[in-house]
PLY file of the C-alpha trace (Angstrom):
ply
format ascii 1.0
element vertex 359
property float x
property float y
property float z
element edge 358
property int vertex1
property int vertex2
end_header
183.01 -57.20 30.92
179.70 -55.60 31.90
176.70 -55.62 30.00
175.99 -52.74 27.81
172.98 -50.75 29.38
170.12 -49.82 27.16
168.05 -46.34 28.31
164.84 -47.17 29.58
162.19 -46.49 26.77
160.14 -43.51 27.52
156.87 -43.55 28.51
153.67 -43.48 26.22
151.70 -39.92 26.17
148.19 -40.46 27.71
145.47 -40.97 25.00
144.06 -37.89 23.10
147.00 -36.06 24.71
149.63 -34.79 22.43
153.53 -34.41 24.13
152.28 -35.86 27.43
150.47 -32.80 28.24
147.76 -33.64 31.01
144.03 -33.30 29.65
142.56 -30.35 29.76
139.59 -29.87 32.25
136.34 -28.35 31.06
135.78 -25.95 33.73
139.63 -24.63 32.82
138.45 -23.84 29.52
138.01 -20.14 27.85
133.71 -21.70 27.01
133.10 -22.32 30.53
134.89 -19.20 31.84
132.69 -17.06 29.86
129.87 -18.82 30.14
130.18 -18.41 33.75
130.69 -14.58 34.02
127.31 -14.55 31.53
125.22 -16.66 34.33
125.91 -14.30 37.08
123.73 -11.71 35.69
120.93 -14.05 34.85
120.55 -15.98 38.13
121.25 -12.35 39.99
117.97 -11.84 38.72
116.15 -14.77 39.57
118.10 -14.66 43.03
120.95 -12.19 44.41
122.68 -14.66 46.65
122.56 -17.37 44.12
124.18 -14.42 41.08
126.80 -14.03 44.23
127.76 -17.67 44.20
127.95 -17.47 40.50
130.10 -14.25 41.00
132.86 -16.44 42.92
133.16 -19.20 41.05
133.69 -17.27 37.53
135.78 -15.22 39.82
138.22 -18.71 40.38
137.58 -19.50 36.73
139.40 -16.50 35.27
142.17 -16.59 38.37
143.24 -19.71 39.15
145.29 -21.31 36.11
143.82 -19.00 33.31
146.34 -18.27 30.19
144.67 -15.20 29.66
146.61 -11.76 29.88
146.40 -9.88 33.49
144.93 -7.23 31.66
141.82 -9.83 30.12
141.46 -10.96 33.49
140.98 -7.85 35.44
138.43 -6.05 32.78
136.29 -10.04 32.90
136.34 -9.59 36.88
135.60 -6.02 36.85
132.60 -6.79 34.13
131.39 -9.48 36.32
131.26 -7.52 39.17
129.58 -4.99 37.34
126.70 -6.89 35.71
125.43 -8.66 38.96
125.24 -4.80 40.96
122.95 -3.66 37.86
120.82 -6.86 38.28
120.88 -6.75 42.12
117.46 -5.08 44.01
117.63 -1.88 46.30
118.43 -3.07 49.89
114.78 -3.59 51.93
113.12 -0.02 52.99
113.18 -1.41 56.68
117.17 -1.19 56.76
117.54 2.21 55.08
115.29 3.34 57.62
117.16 1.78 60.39
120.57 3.32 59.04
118.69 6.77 58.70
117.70 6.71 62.33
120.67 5.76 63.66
122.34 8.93 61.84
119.77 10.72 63.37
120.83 9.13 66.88
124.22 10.22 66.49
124.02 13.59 64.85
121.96 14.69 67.92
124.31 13.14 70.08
126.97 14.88 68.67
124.63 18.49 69.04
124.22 17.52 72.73
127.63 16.91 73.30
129.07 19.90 71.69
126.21 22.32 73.32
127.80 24.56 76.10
126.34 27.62 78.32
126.31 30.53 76.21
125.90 28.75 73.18
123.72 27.22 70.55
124.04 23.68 69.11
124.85 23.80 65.69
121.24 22.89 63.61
121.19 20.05 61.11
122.36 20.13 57.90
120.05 20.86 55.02
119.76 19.58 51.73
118.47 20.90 48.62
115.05 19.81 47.38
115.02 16.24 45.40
114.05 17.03 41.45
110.85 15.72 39.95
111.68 11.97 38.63
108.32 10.61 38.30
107.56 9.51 34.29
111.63 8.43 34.04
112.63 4.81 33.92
113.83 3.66 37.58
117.41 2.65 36.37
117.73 6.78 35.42
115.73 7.96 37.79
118.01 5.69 40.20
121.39 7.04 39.10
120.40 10.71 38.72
119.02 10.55 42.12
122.47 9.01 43.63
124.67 11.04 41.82
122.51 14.15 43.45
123.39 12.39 46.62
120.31 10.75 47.68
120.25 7.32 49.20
117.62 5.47 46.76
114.74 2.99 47.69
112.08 1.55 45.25
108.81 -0.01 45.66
105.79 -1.72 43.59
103.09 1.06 43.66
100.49 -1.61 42.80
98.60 -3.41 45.55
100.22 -6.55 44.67
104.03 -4.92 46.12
105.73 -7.59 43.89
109.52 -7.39 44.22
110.97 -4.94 42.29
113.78 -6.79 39.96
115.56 -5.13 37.25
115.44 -1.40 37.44
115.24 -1.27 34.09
111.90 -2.53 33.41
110.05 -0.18 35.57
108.95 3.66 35.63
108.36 5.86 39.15
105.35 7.03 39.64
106.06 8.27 43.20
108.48 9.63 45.32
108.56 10.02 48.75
111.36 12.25 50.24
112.94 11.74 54.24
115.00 14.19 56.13
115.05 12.78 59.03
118.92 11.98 59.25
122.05 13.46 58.14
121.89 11.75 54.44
118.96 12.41 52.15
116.79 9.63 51.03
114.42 8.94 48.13
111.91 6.15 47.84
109.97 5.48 44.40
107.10 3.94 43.85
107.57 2.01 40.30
105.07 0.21 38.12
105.88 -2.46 35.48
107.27 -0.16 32.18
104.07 0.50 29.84
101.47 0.29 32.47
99.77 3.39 33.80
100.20 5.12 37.20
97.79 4.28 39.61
95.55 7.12 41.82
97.63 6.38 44.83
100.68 4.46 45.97
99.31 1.21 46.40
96.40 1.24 44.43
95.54 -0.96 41.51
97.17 0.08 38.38
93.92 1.04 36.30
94.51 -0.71 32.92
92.00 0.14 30.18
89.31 -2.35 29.05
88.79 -3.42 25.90
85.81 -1.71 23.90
82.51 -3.23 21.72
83.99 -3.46 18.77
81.23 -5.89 17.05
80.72 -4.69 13.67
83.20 -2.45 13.46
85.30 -2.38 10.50
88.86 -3.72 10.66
90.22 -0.04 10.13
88.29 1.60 13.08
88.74 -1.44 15.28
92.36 -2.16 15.12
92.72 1.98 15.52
90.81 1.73 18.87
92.66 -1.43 19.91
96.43 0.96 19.16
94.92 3.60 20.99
94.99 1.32 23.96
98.73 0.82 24.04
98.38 -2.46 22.56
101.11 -2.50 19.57
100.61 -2.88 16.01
102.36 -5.88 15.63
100.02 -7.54 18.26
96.52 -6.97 16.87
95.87 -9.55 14.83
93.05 -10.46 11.62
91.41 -14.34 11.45
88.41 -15.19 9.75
85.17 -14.99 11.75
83.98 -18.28 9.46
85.89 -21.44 9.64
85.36 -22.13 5.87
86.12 -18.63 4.64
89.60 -17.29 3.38
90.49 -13.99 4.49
92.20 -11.54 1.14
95.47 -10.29 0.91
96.44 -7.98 3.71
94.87 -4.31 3.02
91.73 -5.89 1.18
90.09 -6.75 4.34
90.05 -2.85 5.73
86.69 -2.56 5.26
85.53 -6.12 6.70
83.20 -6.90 9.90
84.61 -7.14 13.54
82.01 -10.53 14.58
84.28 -11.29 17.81
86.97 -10.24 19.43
89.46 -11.57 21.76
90.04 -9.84 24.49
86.06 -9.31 25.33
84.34 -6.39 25.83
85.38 -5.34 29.16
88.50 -7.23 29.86
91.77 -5.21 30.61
94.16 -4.88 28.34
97.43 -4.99 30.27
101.35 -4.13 28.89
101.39 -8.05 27.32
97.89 -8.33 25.85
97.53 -9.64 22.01
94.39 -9.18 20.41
92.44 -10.98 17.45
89.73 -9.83 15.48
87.56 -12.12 13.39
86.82 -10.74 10.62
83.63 -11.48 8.01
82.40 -9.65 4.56
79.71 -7.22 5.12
77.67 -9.31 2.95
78.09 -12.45 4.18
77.23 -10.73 8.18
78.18 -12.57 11.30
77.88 -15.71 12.86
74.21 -15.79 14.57
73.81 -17.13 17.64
77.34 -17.67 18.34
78.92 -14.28 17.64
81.45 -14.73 20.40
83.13 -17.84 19.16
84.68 -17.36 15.74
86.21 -19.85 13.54
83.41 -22.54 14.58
80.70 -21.44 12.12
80.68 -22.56 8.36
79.32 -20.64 5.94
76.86 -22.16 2.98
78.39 -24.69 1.01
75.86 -26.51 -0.86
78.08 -28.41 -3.20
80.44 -29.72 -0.06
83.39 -28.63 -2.24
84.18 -26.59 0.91
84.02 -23.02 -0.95
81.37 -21.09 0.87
78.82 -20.12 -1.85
79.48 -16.26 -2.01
82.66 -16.83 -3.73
81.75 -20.48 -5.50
81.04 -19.61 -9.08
79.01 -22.76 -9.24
78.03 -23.18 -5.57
75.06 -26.72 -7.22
78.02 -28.51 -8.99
80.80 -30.49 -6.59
83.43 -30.40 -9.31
83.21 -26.80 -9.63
85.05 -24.36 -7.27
87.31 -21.68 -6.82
90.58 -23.81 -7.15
90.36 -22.74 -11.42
89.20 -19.88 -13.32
85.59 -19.67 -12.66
85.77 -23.45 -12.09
86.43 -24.88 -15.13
90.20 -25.86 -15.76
91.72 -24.98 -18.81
92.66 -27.66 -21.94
95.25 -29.63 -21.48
95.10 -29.60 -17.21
93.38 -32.22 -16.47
95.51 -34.78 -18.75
93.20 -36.92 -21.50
90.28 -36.25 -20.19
90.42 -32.28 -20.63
92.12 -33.07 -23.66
88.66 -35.62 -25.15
86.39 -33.34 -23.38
87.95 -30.36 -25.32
87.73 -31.92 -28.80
84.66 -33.71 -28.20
82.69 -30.74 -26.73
84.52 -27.81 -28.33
86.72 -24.61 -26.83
85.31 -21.57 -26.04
88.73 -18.93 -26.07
90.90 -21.49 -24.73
88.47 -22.36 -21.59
86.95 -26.39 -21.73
83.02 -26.17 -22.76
82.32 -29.62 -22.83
78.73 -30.62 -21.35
78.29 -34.55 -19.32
82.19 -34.86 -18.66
83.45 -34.75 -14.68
84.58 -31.61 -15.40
81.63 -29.69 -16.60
0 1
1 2
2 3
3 4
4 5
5 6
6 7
7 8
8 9
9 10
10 11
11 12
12 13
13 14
14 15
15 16
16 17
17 18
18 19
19 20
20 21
21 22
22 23
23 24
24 25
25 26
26 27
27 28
28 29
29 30
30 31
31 32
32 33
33 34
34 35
35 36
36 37
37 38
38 39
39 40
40 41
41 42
42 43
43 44
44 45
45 46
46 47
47 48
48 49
49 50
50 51
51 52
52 53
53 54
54 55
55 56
56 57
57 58
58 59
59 60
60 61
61 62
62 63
63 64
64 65
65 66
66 67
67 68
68 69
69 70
70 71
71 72
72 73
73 74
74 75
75 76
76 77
77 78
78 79
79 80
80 81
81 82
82 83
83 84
84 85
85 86
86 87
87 88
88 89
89 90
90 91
91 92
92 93
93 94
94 95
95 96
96 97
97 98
98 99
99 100
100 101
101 102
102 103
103 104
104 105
105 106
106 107
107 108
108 109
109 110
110 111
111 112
112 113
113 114
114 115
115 116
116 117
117 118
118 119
119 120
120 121
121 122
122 123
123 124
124 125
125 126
126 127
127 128
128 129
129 130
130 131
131 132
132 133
133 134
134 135
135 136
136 137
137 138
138 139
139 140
140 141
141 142
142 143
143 144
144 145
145 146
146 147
147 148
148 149
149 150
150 151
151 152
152 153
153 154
154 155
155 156
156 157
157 158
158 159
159 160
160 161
161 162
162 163
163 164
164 165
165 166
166 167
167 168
168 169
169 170
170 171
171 172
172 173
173 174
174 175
175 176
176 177
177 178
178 179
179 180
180 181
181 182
182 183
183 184
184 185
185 186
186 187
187 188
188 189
189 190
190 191
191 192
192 193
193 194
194 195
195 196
196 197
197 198
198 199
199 200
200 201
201 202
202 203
203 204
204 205
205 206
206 207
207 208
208 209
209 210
210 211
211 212
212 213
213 214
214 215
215 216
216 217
217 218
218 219
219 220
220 221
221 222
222 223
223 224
224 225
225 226
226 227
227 228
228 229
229 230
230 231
231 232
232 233
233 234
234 235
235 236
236 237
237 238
238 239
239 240
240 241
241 242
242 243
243 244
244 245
245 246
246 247
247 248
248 249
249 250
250 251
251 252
252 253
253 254
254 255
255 256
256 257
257 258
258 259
259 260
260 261
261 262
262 263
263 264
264 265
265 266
266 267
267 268
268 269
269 270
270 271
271 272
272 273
273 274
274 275
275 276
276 277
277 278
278 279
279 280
280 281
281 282
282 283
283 284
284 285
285 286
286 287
287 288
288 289
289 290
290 291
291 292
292 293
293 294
294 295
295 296
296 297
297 298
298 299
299 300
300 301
301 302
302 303
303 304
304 305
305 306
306 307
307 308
308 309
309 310
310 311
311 312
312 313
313 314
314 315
315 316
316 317
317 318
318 319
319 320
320 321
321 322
322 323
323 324
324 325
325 326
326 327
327 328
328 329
329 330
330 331
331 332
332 333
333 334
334 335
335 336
336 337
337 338
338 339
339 340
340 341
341 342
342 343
343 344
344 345
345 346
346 347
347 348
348 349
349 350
350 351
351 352
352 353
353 354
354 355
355 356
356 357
357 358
């Protein structure tokens, strides 16, 4: 009689895998597939080819073994796509012009070819004149100027011809039209957004310098400082003295300019922050070293560090402007304010006392 046969027991699911499903890669998760259609903007900026690797692999990502709906899939690729053409520069001026001379090239060709006795060669095609975009922001500018049906180039019009990267962050200040082939062509010369237009295309951009502002009052000064594009936000009050306390905002309006930072002179470009220290009228500013701020002290000759002007009692240490005149009232300063209050009498609730540490 044969054996009874037993079915083989089944086999153990993997650890940390419920069912015996296989673990779950990282890169196959929904984190890294949008995490990878978010870099392909942000290294298309820092380099095109590099946002175009990116590009394919978040391309594989949502593609190859995703859950997601076709639907999902289709509007992340299209999105993808998208956001790396918005980041990605104009193609070099050198190859539009090679493209529009070689429509040139042809188009006469074609004039040559078609030209009989008797007849006239049919003259090139013109276009309508390009509208005014200088002042607009390059990515408008841009579309307005494609949509019209003009092939689009940009430049830096500042002598330093940096790369022009994001359209967004830069305004035309010129723009040079070519008819010399068949398709119109526009190419703007941009300047960093918030900086001024310089005199010619490739001239320095002629950023303001910052004024003489010594002795000023905060009021004027921070109005002439606005006036120079810098924002409100960025002008900023210190204290010209290092031992001084400046008031609560709107009480210093009619305080001393002693320094400023930028100097007179220096240009005050589309990042600049400025600081102004600040001093009382009658306390005046730091002499010889007006330019330095925040390294002078003024008089303190108790050392309690309270400059006299506002020390009540600038000849006694344990006096200063941490109280009420200096003098604490009863009952602060434990037994002793207590004693020196009986012993040396109240004066409407304020310690009198004469000989203690705290008188």
């Amino acid at each position: 009689m044969p054996a009874p046969r037993h079915p083989a027991p089944a086999p153990s699911d993997p650890p940390g895998t419920p069912d015996g499903a296989s673990p779950r890669r990282w890169w196959r998760t929904n984190r890294a597939r949008v995490g990878c259609v978010a870099a392909v903007p942000l290294l298309g900026l820092v380099e095109p080819r590099l946002g175009g690797a990116v590009l394919i692999v978040a391309l594989v990502l949502l593609w190859w073994g995703n859950p997601w709906p076709k639907a999902g899939r289709i509007v992340a690729s299209v999105a993808a796509m998208g956001l790396l053409g918005a980041v990605v520069p104009d193609p070099p001026k050198e190859a539009v012009a090679r493209d529009t001379v070689a429509d040139a090239k042809a188009a006469d060709t074609k004039r040559s070819r078609g030209a009989v006795p008797g007849t006239t060669a049919t003259p090139a095609a013109t276009h309508p004149p390009a509208a005014d975009y200088r002042g607009q922001s390059l990515d408008v500018a841009y579309g307005r100027a494609r949509k019209a049906g003009f092939l689009v180039t940009s430049h830096d019009a500042s002598e330093k011809d940096k790369f022009v990267r994001g359209r967004s962050l830069w305004t035309v200040c010129f723009q040079e039209p070519d008819r010399t082939g068949t398709r119109p062509a526009l190419d703007f010369g941009v300047v960093p957004k918030g900086a001024p237009c310089p005199k010619e295309d490739g001239r320095p951009i002629p950023w303001p310098t910052m004024p003489e502002l010594v002795w000023k009052t905060w009021r004027t000064a921070r109005a002439e400082v606005v006036a120079l594009g810098v924002p409100t936000e960025r002008v900023e009050a210190r204290k010209a003295y290092r031992n001084d306390t400046l008031p609560e905002e709107g009480e210093y309006d009619d305080w001393r300019v002693c320094a400023h930072d930028p100097a007179e002179g220096e240009k005050v470009t589309g990042d600049t922050r400025a600081t102004l220290y600040l001093s009382s009228r009658d306390n005046g500013c730091p002499e010889p070293d007006r330019g330095t701020g925040t390294t002078v002290d003024l008089p303190d000759r108790d050392g309690d560090r309270d400059p006299d002007y506002r020390d009540p009692f600038p000849d006694d240490r344990d006096r200063d402007t941490r109280f009420p005149n200096g003098i604490p009232r009863l009952g602060d300063s434990g037994g002793a304010g207590g004693s020196s209050g009986s012993s040396g009498g109240s004066h409407g609730g304020w310690s009198v006392c004469r000989h203690t540490r705290w008188c």
